[in-house]
C-alpha positions in Angstrom: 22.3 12.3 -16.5 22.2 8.3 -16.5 19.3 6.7 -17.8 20.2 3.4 -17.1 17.8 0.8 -16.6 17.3 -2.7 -16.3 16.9 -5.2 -20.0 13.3 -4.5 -21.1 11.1 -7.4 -20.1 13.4 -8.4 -17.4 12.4 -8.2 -13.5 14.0 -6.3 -11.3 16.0 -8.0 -8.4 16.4 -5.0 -6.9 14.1 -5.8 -3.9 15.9 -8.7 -3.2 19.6 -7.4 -3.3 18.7 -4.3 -1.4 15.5 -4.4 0.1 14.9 -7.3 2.6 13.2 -4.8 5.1 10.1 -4.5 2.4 9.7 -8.6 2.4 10.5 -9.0 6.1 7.8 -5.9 6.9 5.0 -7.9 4.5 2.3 -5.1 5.6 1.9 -1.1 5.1 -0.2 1.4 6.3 -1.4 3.7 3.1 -2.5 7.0 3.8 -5.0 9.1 1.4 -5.3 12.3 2.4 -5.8 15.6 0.9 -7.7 19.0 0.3 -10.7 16.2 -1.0 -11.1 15.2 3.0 -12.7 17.9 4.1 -15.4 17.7 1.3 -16.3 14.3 2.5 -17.8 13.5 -0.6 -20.1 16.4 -0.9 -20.2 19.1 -2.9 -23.3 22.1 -3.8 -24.9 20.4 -1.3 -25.4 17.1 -2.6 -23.3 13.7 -3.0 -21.0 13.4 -5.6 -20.7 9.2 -6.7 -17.4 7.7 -7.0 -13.9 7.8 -4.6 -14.2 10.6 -2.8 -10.4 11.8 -3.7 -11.8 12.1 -7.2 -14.3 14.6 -6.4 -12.3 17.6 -8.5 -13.5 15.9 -11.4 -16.0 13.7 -10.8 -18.0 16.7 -8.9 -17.3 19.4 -12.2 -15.7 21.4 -9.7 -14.1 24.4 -11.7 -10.2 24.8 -10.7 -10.6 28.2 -9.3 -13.3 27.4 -7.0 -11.2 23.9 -6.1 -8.4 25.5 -5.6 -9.6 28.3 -3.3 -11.1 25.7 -1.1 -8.2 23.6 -0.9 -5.9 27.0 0.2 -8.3 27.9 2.6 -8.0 23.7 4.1 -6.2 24.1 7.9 -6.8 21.0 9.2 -7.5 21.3 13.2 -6.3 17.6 14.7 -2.8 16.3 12.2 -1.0 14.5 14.6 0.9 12.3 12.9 2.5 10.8 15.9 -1.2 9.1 16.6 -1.0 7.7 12.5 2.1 6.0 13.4 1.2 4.4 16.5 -1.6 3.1 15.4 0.5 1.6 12.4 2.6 -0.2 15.0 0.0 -0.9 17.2 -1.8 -2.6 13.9 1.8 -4.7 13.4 2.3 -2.7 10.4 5.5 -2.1 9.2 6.0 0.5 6.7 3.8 3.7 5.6 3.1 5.1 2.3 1.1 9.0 2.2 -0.4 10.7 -0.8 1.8 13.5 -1.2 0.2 14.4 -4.7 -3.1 13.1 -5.8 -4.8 13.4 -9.1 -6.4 16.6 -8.2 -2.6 18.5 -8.4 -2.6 19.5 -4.5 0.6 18.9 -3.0 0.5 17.7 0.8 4.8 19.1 0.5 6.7 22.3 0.3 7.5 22.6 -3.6 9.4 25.1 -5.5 7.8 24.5 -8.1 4.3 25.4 -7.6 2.0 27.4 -5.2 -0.6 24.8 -5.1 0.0 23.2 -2.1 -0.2 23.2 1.7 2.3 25.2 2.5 1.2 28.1 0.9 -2.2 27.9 2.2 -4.0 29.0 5.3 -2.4 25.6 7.2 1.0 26.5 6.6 2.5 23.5 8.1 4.8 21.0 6.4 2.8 17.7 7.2 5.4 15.4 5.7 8.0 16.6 6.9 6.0 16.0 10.5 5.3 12.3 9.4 8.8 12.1 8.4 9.6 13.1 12.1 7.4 10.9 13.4 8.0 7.6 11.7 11.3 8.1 12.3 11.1 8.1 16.0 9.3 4.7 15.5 11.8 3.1 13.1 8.8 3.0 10.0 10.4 3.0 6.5 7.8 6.2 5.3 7.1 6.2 1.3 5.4 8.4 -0.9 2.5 8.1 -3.4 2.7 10.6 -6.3 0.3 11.0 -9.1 1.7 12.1 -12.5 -2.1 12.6 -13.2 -2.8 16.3 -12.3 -6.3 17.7 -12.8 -4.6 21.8 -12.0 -1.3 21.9 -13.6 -2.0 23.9 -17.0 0.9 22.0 -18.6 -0.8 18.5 -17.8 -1.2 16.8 -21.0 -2.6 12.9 -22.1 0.1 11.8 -24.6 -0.8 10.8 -27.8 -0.3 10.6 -31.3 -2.0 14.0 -32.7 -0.7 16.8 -30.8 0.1 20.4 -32.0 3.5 22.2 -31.0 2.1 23.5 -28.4 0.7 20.6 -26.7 4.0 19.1 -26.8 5.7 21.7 -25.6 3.4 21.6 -22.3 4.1 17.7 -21.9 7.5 18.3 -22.6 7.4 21.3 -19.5 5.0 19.0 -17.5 7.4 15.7 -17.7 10.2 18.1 -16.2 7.9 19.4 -13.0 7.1 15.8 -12.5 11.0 15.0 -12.3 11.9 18.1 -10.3 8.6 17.3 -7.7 10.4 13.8 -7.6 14.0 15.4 -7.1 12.3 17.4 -4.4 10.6 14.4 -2.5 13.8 12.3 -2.6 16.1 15.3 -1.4 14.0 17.2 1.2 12.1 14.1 2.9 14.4 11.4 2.4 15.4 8.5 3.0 12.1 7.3 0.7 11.5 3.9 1.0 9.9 3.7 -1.9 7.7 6.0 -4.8 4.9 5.0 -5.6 2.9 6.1 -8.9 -0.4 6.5 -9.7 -2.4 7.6 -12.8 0.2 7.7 -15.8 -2.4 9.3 -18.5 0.5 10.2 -20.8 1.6 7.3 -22.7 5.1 5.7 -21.0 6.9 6.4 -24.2 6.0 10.0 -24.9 6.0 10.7 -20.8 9.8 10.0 -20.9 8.8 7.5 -17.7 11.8 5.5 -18.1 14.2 8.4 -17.9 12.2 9.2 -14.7 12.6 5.9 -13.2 16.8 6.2 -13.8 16.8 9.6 -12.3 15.6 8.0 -9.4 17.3 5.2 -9.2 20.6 7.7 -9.8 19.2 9.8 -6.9 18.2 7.3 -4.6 19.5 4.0 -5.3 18.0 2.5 -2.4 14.6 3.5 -3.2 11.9 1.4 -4.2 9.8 2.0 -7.3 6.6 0.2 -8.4 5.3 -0.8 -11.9 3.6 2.5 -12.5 6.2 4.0 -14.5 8.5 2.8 -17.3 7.8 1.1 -20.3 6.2 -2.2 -19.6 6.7 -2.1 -15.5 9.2 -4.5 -15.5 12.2 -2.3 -14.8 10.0 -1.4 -11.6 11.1 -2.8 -8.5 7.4 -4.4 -7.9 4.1 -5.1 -9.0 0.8 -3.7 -7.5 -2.6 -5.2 -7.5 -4.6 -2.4 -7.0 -7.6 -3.7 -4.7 -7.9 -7.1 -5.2 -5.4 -10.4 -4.0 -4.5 -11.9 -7.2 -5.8 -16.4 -7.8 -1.8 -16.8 -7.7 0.9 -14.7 -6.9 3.0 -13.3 -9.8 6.2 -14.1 -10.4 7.9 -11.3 -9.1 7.4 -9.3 -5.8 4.1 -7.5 -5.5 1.8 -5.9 -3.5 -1.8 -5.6 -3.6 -3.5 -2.4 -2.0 -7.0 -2.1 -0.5 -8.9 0.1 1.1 -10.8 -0.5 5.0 -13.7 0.9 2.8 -15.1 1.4 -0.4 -13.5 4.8 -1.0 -9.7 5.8 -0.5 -9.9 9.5 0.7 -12.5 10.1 2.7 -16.0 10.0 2.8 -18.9 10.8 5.8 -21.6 7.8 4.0 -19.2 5.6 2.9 -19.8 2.9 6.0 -19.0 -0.3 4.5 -16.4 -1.0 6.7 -14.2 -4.0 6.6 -14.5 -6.1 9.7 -11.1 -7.6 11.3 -11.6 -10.8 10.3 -12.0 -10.4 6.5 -9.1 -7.9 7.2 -7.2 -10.8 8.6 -8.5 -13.6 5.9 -7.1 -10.9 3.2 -3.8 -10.4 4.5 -3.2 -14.2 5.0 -4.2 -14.9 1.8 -1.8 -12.0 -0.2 1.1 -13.2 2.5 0.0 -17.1 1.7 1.0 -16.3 -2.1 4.1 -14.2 -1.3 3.0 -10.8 -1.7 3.2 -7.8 0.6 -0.1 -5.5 1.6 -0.8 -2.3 2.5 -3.8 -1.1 4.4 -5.5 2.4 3.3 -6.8 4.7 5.8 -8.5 7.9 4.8 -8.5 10.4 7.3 -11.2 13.3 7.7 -10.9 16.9 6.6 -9.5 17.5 10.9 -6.7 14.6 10.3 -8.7 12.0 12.1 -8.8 8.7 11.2 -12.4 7.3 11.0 -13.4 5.6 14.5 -14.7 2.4 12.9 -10.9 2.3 10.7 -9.3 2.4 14.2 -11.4 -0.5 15.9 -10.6 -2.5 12.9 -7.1 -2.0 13.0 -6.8 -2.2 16.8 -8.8 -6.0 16.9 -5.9 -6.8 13.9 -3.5 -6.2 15.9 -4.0 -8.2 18.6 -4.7 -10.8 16.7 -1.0 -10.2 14.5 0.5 -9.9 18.0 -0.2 -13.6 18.8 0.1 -14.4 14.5 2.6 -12.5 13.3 5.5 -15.1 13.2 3.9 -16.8 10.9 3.5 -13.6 8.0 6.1 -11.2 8.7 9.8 -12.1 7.3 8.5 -15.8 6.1 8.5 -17.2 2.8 5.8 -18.5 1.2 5.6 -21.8 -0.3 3.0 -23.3 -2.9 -0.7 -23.4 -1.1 -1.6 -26.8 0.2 -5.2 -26.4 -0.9 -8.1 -23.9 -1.2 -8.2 -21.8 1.8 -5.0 -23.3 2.8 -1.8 -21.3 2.9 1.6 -22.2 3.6 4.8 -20.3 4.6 8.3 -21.2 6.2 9.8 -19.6 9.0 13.0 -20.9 10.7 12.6 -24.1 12.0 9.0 -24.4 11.1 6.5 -24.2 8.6 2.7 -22.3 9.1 -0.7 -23.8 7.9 -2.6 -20.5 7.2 -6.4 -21.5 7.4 -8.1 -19.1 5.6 -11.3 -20.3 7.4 -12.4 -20.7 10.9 -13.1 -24.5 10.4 -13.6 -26.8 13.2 -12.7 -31.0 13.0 -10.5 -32.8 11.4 -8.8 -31.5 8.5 -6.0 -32.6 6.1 -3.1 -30.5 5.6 -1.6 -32.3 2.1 1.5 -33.2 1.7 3.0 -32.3 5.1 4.9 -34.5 7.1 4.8 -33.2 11.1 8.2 -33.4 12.9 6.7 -32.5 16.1 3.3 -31.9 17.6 1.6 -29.4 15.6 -0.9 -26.4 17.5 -2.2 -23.5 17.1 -1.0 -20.0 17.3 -1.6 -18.5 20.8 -3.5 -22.4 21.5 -3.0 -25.7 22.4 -1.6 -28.8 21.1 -3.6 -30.4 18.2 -4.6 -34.1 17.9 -2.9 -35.2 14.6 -2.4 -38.1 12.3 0.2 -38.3 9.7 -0.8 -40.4 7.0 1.1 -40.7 3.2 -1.4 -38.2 1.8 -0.7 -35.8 4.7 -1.2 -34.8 8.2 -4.6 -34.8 9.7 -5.5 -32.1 12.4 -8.4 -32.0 15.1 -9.1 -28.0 15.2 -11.6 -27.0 18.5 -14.1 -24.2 17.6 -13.6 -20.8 16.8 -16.1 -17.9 17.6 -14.4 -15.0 16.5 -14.5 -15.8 12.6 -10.6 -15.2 12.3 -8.1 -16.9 10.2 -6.4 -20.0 12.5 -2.3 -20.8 12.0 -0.9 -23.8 12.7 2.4 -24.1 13.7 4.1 -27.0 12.4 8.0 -27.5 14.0 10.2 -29.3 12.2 7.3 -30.0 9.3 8.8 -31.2 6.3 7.1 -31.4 2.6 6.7 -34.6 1.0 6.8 -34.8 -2.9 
């Protein structure tokens, strides 16, 4: 088996020789979703603090009595069909779902273990259903997997003072991680991309860059991200989990986040993200050249939170009159604070981070035609050597504004 891999400390091009539907789709919907759901961050009758999807172990839970909860899981409203349309309806353009979390359930049909779905009381393949249903909609469908696993008796932390047999076990637990991988490339393919989470066992000793080449020898088109390997570079992109980095890095990224503060679900977790920090977020990460995806957590029935919905619903209708301006455009240094900047053909995009109102200057931009606003009219303008000046009306709904600039040229 071929281990080859790209020169250590050298990023992969990969995304850009194979994978222009990842740049043009610049947003994701992420999915957390698991046997934790139904929980909803409760356990013995009280609140357990922290992501909810961590409760196994942040809640004490012993395996057995995790485990027979998690069997007993049949989820009364999965309808994946519903995930994805909202996805599309959001102008999202890719999904990625949690088919293994930390907590060792797996949301797939393995061979390799009974702890999963299948072989509880649901006994229904649901990613093979999303797999259905993306495809009807033309969504590239990834898959989360965590090498982390809070069941698996073999699951070992790498390190320097082992014994025999603690080696043996990682050595047994690196090989169900590659045959769980084998499985999700071969049974629910084509993967977009694999996407890891929670590498306790030290990247040398884990064997993660022989993973990474089995992959890529499996499913060459597939797109990895810097959660495996050696030092991430070989990866096909960086993530920035949370949080949209001061400047983007030099390489193709994506930063996560969640509509709330917890990534599975959670019944008092109600700090929901309004749509116009939603839309302030994404402008910025797309402003700096990276891609985002948007985490949903449904409940323990398979239905995403109401308030989730309304957010992603008002998002989407303002991408349906933005969207030119983010998806399949290439960003460009920012102008200012609060001021992105991308190209699209025959135009560039002011992305105004801010719902100001006046006159503003856009630096270093020299209009070719009359500039205005996305989905509004014609803007007053002055060019001047320092810049153009724009005249932006009021805005009352606290979203980002774009401004289309045809023919706009940058001056040095």
């Amino acid at each position: 088996m071929s281990t080859a891999t790209a020169e250590p400390h050298a990023p992969s091009t990969r995304a850009n020789d194979l994978h222009a539907w990842w740049r043009q789709a610049k947003l994701g919907m992420f999915i957390h979703w698991g046997p934790y759901a139904p929980l909803a961050g409760m356990w013995d009758g009280g609140e357990v603090e922290g992501c909810a999807e961590h409760i196994r172990q942040t809640g004490r839970i012993p395996r057995e009595l995790y485990a027979r909860q998690a069997l007993a899981w049949s989820p009364r409203s999965y309808d994946p069909a519903s995930w994805v349309s909202l996805a599309q309806e959001a102008g999202l353009g890719y999904m990625v779902f949690t088919s293994k979390h930390h907590d060792g359930f797996c949301m797939f049909d393995s061979a390799h273990t009974d702890f999963s779905i299948m072989k509880g009381a649901f006994a229904r393949d649901p990613m093979r259903e999303l797999r259905a249903a993306a495809d009807a909609a033309g969504l590239p469908l990834g898959w989360y997997y965590s090498p982390r696993d809070w069941h698996h008796p073999d699951f070992r932390v790498a390190g320097d003072e082992q014994s025999g047999d603690d080696r043996a076990a990682l050595a047994r637990y690196i090989a169900y991680v590659r045959d769980q991988t084998g499985e999700l490339i071969d049974r629910y393919g084509p993967v977009a991309t694999l996407w890891y989470d929670g590498q306790d066992n030290g990247p040398e000793a884990a064997r993660s860059d022989e993973l990474l080449g089995y992959i890529r020898e499996r499913s060459p088109a597939t797109l990895v991200n810097d959660r495996i390997g050696l030092d991430g570079y070989r990866a096909d992109y960086a993530i920035c989990e949370g949080y949209v980095p001061g400047e983007g890095p030099e390489r193709a990224w994506e930063t996560c986040l969640s509509l709330n503060y917890s990534w599975g679900f959670r019944a008092s977790d109600q700090r929901w993200c309004p749509a116009h920090e939603l839309a302030r977020k994404v402008c910025d990460a797309i402003g700096l050249g990276g891609n985002m995806l948007i985490n949903v957590g449904p409940d323990g029935d398979g239905v995403i939170p109401a308030p989730a919905v309304a957010t992603l619903r008002a998002f989407g209708r303002w991408m349906s009159v933005h969207g030119e301006a983010l998806r399949g455009t290439i960003a460009l240094s920012p102008l200012s604070d609060g001021i992105r900047l991308t190209r699209g053909p025959g135009a560039l995009y002011a992305l105004l981070l801010d719902p100001v109102a006046g006159e503003i200057l856009l630096p270093r931009i020299w209009a070719g035609m009359v500039p205005r606003l996305l989905g509004g009219r014609e803007l007053p303008w002055k060019q001047g050597q320092d810049g153009l000046r724009v005249t932006l009306p009021a805005a009352k709904d606290g979203m980002p504004r774009i401004v289309l600039l045809p023919n706009a040229t940058l001056m040095p």
